[in-house]
N, C-alpha and C positions, 0 to 999 in steps of 0.2 A: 846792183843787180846786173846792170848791164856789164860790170866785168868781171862779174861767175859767169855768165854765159863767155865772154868772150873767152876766158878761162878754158872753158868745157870747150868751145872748140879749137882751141891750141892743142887740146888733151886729145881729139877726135882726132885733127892730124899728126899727130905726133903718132898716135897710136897705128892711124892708117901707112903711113912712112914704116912703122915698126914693122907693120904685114907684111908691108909690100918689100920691103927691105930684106938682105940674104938671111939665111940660117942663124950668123953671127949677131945680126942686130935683131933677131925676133924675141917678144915677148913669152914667158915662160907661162905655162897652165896658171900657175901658181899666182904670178901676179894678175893676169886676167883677173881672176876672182877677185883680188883685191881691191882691183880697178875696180870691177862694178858695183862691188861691197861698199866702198868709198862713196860712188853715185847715189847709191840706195840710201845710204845714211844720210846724205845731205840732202835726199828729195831732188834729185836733178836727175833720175829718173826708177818709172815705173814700171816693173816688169813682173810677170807671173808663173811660179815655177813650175815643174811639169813635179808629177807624183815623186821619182828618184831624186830630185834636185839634181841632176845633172845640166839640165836645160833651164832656158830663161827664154820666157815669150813676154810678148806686150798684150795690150786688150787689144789695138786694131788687129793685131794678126793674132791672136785666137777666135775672134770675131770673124776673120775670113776664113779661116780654118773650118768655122764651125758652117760656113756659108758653102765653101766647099764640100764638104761632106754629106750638107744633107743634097747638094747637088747628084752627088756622085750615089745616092742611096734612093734616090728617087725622089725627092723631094717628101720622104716620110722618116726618119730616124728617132730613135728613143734616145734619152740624154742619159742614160745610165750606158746604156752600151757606146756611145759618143764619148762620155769621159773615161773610158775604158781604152778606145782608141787612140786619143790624143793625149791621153796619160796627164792629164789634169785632171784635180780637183772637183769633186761635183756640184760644191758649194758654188764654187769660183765658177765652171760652165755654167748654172745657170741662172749666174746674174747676169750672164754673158749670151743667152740664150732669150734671156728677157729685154735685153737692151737690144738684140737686133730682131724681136718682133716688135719694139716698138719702133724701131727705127721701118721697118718694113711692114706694110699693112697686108700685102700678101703670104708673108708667114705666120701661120698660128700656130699656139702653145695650146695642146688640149692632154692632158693625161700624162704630164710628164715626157711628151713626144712634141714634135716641129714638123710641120706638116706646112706645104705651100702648095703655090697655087698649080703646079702642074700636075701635083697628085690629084686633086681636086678635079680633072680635068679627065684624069685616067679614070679616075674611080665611076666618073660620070658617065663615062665614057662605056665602062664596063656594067653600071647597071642597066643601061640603054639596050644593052645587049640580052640580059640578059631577060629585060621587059617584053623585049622583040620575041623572043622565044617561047616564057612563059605565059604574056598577054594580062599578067599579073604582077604588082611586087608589093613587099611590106614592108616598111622601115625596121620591123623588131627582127625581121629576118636579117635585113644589110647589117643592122646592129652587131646581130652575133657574128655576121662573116668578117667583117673592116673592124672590130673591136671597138666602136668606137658611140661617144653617146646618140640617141637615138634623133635628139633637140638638133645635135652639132649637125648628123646628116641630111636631116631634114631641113638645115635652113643656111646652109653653105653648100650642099652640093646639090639635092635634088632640085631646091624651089629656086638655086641659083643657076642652073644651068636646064632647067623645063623649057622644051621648045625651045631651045637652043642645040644641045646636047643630048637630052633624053628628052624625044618623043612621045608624050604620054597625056594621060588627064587624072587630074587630084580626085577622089571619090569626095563628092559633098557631104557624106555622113560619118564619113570615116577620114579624116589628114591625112593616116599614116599608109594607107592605101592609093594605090600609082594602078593605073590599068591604060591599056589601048585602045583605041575606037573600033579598033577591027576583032579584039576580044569581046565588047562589050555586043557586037553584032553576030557573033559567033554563037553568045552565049542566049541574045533573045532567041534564035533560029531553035535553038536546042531545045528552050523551054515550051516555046511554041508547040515543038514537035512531041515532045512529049504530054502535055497537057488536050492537044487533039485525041491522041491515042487514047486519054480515060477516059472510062463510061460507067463507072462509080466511084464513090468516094474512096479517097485516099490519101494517105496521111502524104503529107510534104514531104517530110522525111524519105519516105520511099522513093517518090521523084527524086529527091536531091541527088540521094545512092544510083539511081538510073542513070541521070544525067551528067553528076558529076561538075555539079555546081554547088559553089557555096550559098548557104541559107542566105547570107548578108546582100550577096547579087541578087540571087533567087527575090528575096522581098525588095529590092530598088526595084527590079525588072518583072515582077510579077502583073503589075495593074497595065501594063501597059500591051501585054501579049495576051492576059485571062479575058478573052471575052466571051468566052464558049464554058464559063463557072466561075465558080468564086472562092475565095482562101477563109476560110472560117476566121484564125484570126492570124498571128506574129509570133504564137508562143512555139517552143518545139513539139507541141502537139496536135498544131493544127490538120487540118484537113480540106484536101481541093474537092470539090463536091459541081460535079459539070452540070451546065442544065438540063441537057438532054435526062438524067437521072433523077431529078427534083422531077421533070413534067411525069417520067415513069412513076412516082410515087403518088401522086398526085391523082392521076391517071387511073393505079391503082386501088387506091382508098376513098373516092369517087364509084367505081365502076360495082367495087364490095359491098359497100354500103346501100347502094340503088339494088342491088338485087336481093342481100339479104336482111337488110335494115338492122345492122349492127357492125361493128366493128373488134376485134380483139386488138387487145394491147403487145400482145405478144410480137402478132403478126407485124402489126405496124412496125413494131419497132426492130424488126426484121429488115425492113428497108432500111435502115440507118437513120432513124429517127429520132433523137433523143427524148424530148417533149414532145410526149406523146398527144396527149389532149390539148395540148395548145397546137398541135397540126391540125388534128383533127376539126378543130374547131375554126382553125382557120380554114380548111379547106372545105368546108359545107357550114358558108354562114349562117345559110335560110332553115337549116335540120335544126329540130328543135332536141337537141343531144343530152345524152344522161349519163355522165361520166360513172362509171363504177371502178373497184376495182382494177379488174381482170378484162374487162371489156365495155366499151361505150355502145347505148342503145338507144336507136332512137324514137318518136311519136307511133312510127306504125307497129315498133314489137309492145309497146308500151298498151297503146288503146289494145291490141289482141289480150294483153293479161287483164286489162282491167274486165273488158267484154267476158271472157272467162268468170271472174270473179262473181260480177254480177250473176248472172247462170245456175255457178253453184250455191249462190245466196238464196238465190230463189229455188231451186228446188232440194235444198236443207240438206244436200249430201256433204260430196269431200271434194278436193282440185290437187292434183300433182304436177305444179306448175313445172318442173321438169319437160316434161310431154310437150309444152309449148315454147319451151325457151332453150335458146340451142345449147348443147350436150357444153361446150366452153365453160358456162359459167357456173362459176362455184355456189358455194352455202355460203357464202359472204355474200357475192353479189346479187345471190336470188335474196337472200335477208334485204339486202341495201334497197334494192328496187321494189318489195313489197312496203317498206316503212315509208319509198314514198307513193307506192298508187294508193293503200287502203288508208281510206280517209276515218275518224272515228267512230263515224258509224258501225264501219265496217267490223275494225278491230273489236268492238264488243258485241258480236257474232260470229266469231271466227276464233280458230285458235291452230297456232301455224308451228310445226315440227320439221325443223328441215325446209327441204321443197313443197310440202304438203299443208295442204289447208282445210280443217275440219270445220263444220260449219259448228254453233254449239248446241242447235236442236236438233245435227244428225248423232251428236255424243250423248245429249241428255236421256235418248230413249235408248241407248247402248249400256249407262250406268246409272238408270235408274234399281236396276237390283243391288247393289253399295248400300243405297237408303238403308232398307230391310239391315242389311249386314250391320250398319251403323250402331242403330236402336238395337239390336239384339245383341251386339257386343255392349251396348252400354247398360242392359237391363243386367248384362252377366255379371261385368265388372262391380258394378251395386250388389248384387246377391251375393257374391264371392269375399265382398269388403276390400277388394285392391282397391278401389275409389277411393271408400273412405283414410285405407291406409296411404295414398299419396296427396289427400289433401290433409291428413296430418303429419304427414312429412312435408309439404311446402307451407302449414301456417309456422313447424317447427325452425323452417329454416330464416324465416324473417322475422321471429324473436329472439333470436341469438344475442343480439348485441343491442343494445338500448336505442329507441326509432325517436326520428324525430315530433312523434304525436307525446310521447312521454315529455317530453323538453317542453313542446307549446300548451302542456297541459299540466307541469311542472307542481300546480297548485293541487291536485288531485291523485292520491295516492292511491297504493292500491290499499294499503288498511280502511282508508276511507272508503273505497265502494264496496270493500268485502262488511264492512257495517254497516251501508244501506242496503246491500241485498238480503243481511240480518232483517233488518229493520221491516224490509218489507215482508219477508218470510215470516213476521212474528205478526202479521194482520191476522192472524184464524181466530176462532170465536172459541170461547171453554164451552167443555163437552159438557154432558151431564150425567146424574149415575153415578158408581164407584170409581171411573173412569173420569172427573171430573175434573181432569188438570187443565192448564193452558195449553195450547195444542198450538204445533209450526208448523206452514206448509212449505215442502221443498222447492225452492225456485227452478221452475222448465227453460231459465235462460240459458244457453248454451255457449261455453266457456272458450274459448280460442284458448286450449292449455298446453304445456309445452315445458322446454326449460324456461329458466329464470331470463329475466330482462323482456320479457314480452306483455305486451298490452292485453285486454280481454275486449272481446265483440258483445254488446248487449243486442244486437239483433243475426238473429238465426239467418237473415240477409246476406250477413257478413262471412258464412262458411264459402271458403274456396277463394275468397279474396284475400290480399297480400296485406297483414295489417304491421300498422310501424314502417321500420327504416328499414333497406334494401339492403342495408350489410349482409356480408356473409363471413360464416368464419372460417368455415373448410367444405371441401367436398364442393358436388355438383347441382344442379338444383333439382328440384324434384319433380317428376316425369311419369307419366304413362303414355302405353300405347294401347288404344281400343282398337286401331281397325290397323293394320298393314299393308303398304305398297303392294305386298305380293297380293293378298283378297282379293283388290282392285283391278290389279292386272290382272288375276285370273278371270274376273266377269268381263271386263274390257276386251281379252283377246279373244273372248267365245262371241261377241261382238262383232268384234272387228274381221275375223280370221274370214269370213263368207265374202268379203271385198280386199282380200288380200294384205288385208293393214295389219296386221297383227304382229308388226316388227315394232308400230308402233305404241302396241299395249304398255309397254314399264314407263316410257315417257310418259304418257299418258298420266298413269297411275301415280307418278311424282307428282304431278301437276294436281289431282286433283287431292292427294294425299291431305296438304293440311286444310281443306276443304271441310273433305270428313271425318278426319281426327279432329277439329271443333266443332262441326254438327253431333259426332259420337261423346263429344265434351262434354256442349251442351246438355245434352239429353240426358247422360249421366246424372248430370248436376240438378240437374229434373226432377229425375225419378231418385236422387240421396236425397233431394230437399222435402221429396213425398216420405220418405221412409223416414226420413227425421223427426218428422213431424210425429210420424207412425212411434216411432224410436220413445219421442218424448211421453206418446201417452203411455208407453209399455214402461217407461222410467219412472212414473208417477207409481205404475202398480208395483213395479221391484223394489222402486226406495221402500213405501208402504211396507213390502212382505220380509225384505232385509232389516226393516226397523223393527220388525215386530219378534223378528229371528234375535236380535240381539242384545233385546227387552226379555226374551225368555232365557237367551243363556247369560243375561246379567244378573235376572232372577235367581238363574238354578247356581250359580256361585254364589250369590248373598244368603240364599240356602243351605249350601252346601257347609259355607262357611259354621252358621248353628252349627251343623252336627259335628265341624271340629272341634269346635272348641269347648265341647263336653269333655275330651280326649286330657291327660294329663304333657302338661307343659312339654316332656320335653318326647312327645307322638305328636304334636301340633305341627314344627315344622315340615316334618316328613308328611305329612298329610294334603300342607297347606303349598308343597312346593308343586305334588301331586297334582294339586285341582290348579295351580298356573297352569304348569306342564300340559295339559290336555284342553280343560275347559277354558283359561284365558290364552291358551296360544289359538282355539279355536275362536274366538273372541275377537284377537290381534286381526288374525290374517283376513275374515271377512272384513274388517275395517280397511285393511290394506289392499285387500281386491277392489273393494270400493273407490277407495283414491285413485288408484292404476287406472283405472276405470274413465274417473272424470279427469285425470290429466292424460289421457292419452300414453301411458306407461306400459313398457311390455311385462307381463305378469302371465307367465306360460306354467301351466300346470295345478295341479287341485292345490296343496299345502305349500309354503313357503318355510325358507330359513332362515334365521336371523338374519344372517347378511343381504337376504333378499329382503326382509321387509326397513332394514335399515336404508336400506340402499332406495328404495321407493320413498321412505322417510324424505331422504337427501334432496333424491329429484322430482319430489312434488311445488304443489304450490305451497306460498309462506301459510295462508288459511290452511292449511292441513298440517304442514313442519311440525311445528312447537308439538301440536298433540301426538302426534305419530310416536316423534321421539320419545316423549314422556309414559306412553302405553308401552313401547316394546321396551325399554329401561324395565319396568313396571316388571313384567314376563317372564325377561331375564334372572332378573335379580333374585324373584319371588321372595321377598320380604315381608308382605304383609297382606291381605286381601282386602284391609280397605283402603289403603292406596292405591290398589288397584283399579276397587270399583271407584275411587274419586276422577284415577285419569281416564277411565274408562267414560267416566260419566261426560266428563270434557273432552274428549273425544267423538262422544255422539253430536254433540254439540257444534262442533266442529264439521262435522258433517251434513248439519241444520236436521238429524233427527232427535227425534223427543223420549225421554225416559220415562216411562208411564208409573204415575203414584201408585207405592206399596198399598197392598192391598191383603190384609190377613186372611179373610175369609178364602180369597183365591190360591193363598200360601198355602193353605187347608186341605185345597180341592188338587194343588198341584204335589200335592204330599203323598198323599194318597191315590194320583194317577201312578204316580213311580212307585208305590209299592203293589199296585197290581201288575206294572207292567216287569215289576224284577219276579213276580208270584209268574209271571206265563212264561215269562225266561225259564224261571228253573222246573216249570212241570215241563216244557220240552228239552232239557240240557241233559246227557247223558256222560259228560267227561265231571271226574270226580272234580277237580280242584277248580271247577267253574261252579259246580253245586255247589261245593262248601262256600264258594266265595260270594255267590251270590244266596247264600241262606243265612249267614252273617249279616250280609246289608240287610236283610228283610227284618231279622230279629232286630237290627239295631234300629229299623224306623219305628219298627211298632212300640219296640221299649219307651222311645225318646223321645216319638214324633216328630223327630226330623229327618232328612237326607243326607245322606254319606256320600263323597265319590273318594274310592280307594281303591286301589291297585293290589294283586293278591297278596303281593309282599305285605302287606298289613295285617291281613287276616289275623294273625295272631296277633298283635294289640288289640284287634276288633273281641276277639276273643275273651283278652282276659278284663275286658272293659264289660263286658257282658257277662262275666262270670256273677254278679250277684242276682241279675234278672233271669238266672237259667236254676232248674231244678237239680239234683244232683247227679240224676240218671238225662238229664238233658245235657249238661256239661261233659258228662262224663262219655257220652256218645260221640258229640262234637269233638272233643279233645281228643279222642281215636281216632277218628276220620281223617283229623286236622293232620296227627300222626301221620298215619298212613299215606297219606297223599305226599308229605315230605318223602316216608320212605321209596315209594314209587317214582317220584322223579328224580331221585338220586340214582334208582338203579336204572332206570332209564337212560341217565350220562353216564356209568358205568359198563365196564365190558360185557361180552359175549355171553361170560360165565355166568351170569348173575340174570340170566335168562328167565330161568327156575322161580326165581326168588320172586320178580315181574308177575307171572303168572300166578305166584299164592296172592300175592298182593293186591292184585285187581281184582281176585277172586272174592276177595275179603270186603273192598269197596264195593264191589257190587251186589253184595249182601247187606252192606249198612248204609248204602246210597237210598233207598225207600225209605229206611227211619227217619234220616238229614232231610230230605221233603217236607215229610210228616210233621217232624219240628219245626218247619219254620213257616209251612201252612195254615199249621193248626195251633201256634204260641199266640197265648194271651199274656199282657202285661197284669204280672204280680201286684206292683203297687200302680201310683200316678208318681210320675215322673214330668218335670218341667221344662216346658219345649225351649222357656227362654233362658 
């Protein structure tokens, strides 16, 4: 080792002798390089190229280079524009820029920059200045001016050079704030001054804008200069609020109060009050105060209302609390402060609209005329039957759908009670005389009837109450009205109108409205429960006079019946279809009015038509169904007249009326009422073809001894069925007439023309219409003939 170096410096002088030596002994570019190319390879030495490789530096002199330079740049320079200068490498300067801040503790590496200590010194130097001027600084400010981190300036220049270099003081709530003593004096003087100057509340905010101080000073420095008010709170909405302005409120809501014994909310809070009732309350602890609404009021407006009260109590008129209580308060707070002076007594004698207080025996002698209107709307409602039609409309609407009394009573059907009220209907005693059948009386209990699914009421108690389960299946419930608001108010405002009240008549009139619509209920239900009563005995005598109606037209078709069926086989039908058509359709339909009747069914009109009595069939109850249908089938069909009379007969039955036992002798006496009463038919009848038609039946009873019912279309069967009980000039009269009377209503539906022919022909009838009399007044039966 030691003779490479010695080596290396034989080489150093040799080289140096070569410099210094003439032109002829100097070393060539060429070999230089080789020279140091040779050092480099062997590690005998280290040097660092510059960017073009033309140059060769060592580390200590780039090192002073770079010491230089930041010298001569002010002791701040960036190493990007540094190795741009010195044409090295940037890799290379900044291990070289890192080795002399380690080597140097006054230079620092911050951002890619070398910064020392006399920048450090400037820069101090320069915010001092410009602290002096503004009386303010803030690091995020210096930050964006010196580029530099906010940490680095704050704890290498500011806190290292305070009170040294920069004159200043740290804010204890803020670090990054730097301010002067003579700003911080500048700035109480200001606030001071301005906080004298208010004399109501004001938002901080506006001072700051006047003053021209920051909120962040403004609250260090507020507690210390507010002694003439106070900062409500820190937020940016606060507000300075002086004293002097609280005593003026105070002052004021005091001064209000003692003279008018109440306070508005309004007002108060007109002074800048926010909580209203909690001032108030604080400022008149000893008032014994009644917060409302709209305004607070205290013991002496209060005992004035009650004193009032009493007064109108006692002498039974009215109070328009208005008139005592100031114009301010509303219908909320006159409500609020009534509910608490009138105590229960009060309230049920009184009755309060508004501001207004009626006592209830200065109203009762005001609408005592209602009563009267009440009763006489409900005696009309009765008479008219809208009563009876809305309590058969609400028991129809709570049969609807199966109730729960049906379900708890699940063992009891309705076939079973429609056979004990059989049962009990068959208690009457047998008659005596011709008349001595078993006899039933019709049960007067009255049905709750309706559509299907509903229960029945065994007591007359139960009309108008809700029977079953409260289902509904459509529609609204059922309703009347006896007496109306307006009635009301019209005798109320002839009342009231001589005291000026008579704004107050419809209120009124709503109030007392369902009052007496259930007095006019009541009373109603009264007088229908009188007339029910009434009803039932009048129903004992109609079932009675209906039984006995359809006892005689059962009769006169089981009658009738004989005299058809003298008639050959194939005149029977036509005869037989005849006496349905008329006598069992009149038969049907009083049975069917009947049922409509007891199930509450609309049945409008004298005669029905199939479809009407089918259709009652339908929506009656099951005790009537089965038969209904079985009779109008019956009617229709007309098949037979004693199927008829069988469903006829179960049908009475179904009705709980009684068929009274045949009786011959009576058959006799009603044989021969009908042929006197066809004998005064035809001595007053003057149209031919009702003569001939009715002298026909008379000859046919007297022949046969029985009864006919036949329509004139028959006449000619009746005719030639009587052709052997007639003489030959008796037939032979008849049979012209009979003639005749065709040709006459032919020419009758014939034209104009045939005028002529009309007039011989009536002419003719009314020459042979006194014979056709005579015959059938004065015919005797030729042989005996057999009635059965």
């Amino acid at each position: 080792m030691t003779s490479d170096w010695d080596e290396i410096k034989r080489l150093a002088a040799d080289f140096q002798n070569a410099q210094l030596s003439t032109g002829l002994q100097r070393l060539s570019e060429r070999n230089c390089v080789e020279v140091v190319s040779l050092l480099i390879e062997k590690g005998l030495l280290e040097v660092i190229f510059t960017t073009d490789g033309k140059e060769y530096l060592t580390q200590s002199h780039l090192a002073q280079e770079v010491k230089d330079e930041l010298f001569v740049q002010g002791g701040r320079i960036n190493l990007v524009d540094l190795a741009k200068t010195l044409n090295v490498d940037f890799d290379r300067l900044q291990r070289v820029a890192e080795q002399v801040v380690a080597d140097d503790s006054s230079v620092k590496f911050v951002l890619g920059q070398l910064l020392d200590v006399s920048y450090f010194e400037r820069v101090a130097m320069e915010i001092n200045e410009k602290l002096a001027q503004a009386g303010e600084i803030n690091v995020a400010d210096l930050t964006m001016q010196y580029d530099l981190p906010a940490d680095f300036i704050l704890g290498n220049i500011i806190l290292k050079y305070l009170n040294k270099i920069i004159m200043g003081k740290q804010d204890a709530s803020n670090a990054n704030i730097f301010f002067t003593q003579s700003y911080v004096t500048r700035s109480k003087a200001k606030i001071r001054g301005v906080l004298a100057a208010v004399t109501k509340p004001t938002p901080v905010s506006a001072i700051l804008a006047q003053c021209g101080i920051p909120d962040r000073l403004f609250n260090m420095l507020v507690n210390e200069v507010a002694t003439l008010g106070i900062v409500t709170s820190r937020s940016p909405g606060a507000q300075y609020i002086p004293h002097i302005y609280r005593k003026t409120q105070v002052d004021w809501v005091q001064n209000f109060y003692r003279q008018n014994g109440y306070l508005e909310h309004d007002s108060v809070a007109g002074l800048g009050v926010t909580d209203v009732k909690n001032f108030i309350t604080n400022q008149l602890p000893e008032a014994k105060i009644i917060h409302l609404k709209k305004c607070s009021v205290g013991d002496k407006l209060v005992d004035q209302v009650v004193a009032s009260l009493e007064e109108c109590l006692s002498s039974n008129t009215y109070l328009d609390v208005s008139t005592i209580l100031p114009t301010i308060m509303t219908d909320e707070d006159i409500d609020q402060l009534l509910s608490m002076v009138l105590t229960p007594a009060m309230q049920k004698q009184t009755l309060i609209f508004g501001s207004t207080i009626l006592t209830t025996k200065f109203v009762d002698d005001i609408i005592k005329p209602c009563y009267g209107i009440s009763e006489e709307h409900a005696k009309t409602s009765v008479d008219s039957g809208s009563y009876q039609q809305y309590m058969a409309e609400k028991l129809m609407k709570h049969q609807q759908d199966p109730t729960e009394k049906e379900s708890s009573f699940g063992g009891e059907s309705k076939a079973d009670k429609r056979e004990e009220r059989r049962k009990k209907a068959a208690g009457g005693k047998g008659g005596g005389g011709t008349q001595g059948r078993e006899t039933k009386t019709k049960s007067t209990k009255k049905h709750a009837r309706g559509q299907k699914g509903g229960n029945v009421s065994d007591s007359d108690d139960d009309v108008g109450s809700s029977v079953g389960g409260a289902g509904k299946k459509s529609g609204k419930e059922a309703s009347i009205e006896l007496i109306t608001a307006k009635e009301i108010a019209k005798v109320l405002q002839a009342g009231l109108e001589p005291e000026g009240l008579e704004d107050l008549s419809k209120q009124l009139a709503q109030h007392y409205l369902p009052q007496f619509s259930k007095l006019a209920l009541a009373k109603a239900h009264q007088l229908y429960e009188i007339s029910l009563h009434q009803s039932n005995q009048n129903r004992r005598q109609t079932h009675a006079s209906l039984q006995d109606k359809l006892n005689n037209l059962y009769n006169d078709i089981r009658l009738y019946e004989k005299g058809i069926k003298l008639f050959p086989a194939d005149v029977q039908p036509q005869l037989i279809k005849y006496l349905l058509k008329s006598l069992g359709t009149d038969f049907c339909n009083e049975i069917c009015f009947y049922v409509a009747a007891e199930c509450n069914l609309n049945s409008n009109g004298t005669t029905l038509t199939v479809e009407q009595r089918n259709k009652i069939a339908q929506e009656c109850s099951q005790e009537y169904k089965g038969a209904l249908l079985a009779l109008n089938k019956a009617v229709s069909s007309s098949a037979s007249i004693d199927d008829f009379l069988d469903v006829a007969e179960s049908a009475l039955q179904a009705c709980s009326m009684i068929l009274k036992k045949i009786d011959k002798k009576k058959d006799r006496n009603l044989i021969l009422c009908h042929k006197h009463g066809l004998l005064e038919q035809l001595a007053n009848c003057s149209d031919p073809a009702l003569v001939l038609h009715l002298a026909v039946l008379i000859i046919f009873t007297i022949c046969t001894q029985n009864m006919l019912h036949a329509s004139g279309r028959h006449v000619s069967s009746i005719l030639s069925f009587l052709q052997p009980q007639l003489s030959p000039e008796q037939a032979q009269t008849l049979t012209s007439y009979h003639d005749l009377v065709l040709k006459l209503l032919s020419a009758e539906g014939a034209s104009s023309d045939a005028k002529s022919d009309v007039e011989g022909i009536t002419k003719q009838l009314e020459e042979l219409t006194p014979t056709v009399k005579s015959i059938a007044a004065n015919f005797k039966k030729a042989g005996v003939t057999s009635a059965e």
